[in-house]
C-alpha positions in Angstrom: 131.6 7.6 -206.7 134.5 9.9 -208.7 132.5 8.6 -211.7 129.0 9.8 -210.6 130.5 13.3 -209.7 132.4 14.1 -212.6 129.3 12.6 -215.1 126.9 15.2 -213.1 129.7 17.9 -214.2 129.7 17.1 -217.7 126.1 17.0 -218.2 125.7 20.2 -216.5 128.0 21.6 -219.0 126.8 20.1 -222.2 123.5 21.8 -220.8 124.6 25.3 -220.3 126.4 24.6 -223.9 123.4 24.1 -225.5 121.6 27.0 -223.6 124.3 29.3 -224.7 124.2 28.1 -228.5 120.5 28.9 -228.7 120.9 32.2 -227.3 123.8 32.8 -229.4 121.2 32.0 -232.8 118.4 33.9 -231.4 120.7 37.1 -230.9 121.8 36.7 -234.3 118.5 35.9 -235.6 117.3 39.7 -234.1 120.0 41.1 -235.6 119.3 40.1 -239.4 115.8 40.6 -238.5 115.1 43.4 -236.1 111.0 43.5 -234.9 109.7 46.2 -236.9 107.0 48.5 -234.9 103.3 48.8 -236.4 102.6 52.3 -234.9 103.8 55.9 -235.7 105.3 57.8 -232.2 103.7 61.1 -231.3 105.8 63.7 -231.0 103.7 66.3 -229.0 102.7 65.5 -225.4 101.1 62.6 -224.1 99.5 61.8 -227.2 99.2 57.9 -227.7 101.0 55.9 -230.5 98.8 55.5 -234.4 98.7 52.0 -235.8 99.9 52.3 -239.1 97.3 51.8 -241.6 97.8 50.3 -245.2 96.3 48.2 -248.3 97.3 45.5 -250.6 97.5 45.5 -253.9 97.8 41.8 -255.9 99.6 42.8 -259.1 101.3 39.6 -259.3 98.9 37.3 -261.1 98.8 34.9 -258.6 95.4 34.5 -256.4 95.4 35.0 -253.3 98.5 36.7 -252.2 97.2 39.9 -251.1 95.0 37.9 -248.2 98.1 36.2 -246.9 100.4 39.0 -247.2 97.2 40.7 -245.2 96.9 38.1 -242.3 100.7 38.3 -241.9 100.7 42.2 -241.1 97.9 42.0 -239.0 99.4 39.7 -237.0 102.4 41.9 -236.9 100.1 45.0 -235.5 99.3 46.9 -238.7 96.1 48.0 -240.0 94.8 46.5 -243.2 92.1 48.3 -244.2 91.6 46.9 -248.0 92.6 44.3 -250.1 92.8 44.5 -254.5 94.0 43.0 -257.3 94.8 45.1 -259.9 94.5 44.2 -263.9 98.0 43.4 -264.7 100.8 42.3 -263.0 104.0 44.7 -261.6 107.5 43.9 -261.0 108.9 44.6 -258.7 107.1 44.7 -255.6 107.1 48.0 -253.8 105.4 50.2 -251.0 104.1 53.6 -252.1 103.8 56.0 -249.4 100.7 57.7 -249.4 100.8 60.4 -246.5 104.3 61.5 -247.2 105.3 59.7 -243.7 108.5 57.6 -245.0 109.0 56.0 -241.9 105.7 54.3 -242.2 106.5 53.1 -245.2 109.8 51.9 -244.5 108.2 49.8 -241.6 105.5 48.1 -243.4 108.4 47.7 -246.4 110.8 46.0 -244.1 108.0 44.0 -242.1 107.6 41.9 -245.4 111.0 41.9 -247.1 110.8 45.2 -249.4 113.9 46.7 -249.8 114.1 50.7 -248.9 115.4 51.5 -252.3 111.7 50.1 -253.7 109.8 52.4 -251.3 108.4 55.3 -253.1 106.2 58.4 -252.5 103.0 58.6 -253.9 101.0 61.0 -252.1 96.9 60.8 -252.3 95.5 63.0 -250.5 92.4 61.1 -251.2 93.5 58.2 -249.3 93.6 58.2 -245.6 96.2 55.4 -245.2 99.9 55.3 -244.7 100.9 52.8 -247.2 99.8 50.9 -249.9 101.8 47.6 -251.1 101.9 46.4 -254.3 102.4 42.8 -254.8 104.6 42.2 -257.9 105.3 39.2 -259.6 108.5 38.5 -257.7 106.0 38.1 -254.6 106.7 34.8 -253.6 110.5 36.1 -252.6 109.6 38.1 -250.1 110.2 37.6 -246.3 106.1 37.1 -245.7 106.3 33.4 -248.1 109.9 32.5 -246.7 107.9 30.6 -243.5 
């Protein structure tokens, strides 16, 4: 009966073990990867949240990139409102911020593995987007491919 007792113990212990190691990764995992929001705050009043809105331009010579790279920001909140491929290919890839809101373009920067330091500003007032990303030929690095 001492047997049953103390095998009941040890389970119960290699069980919260493994409960604490996967917390333990997944609190790690946030931290090298933070969730990064799709939507602009308001500042004034009760004024509701703005999606950020962007476009994607292929200049990495490889087809197809820019609808990937597309799906995987939708599905992270953002607005996608066009898709391009321009005639010759870029390196790096970078975000160009379009309104003169940073921030935006940080977010949709760090939501597919740009670093800050290739976010630039680019202000069309033609264009009423936040961000366009341009998909050089050092694409397939980025966060977006790594899954």
């Amino acid at each position: 009966m001492k047997l049953k007792g103390s095998v009941w113990a040890w389970a119960g212990l290699a069980l919260l073990g493994a409960v604490v190691v996967v917390l333990a990764i997944a609190f790690v995992q946030r931290l090298l990867h933070p969730p990064v929001s799709a939507t602009i705050e308001r500042v004034h009043g009760n004024e509701p949240a703005v999606v950020i809105q962007c476009d994607i331009v292929n200049a990495s010579g490889h087809d197809g990139l820019a609808r990937v790279v597309m799906q995987y920001l939708r599905d992270r909140g953002f607005d996608v409102v066009d898709v391009a491929t321009a005639p010759t290919t870029a390196s790096p890839s970078a975000v160009l911020d379009r309104l003169g809101n940073r921030q935006a373009a940080l977010n949709v920067a760090r939501a597919i593995g740009v670093p800050d330091s290739l976010v630039r500003s680019d202000i069309d007032s033609m264009l009423f987007l936040h961000a366009t990303v341009v998909l050089g030929n050092d694409a397939m690095t980025l966060d977006c491919f790594s899954n």
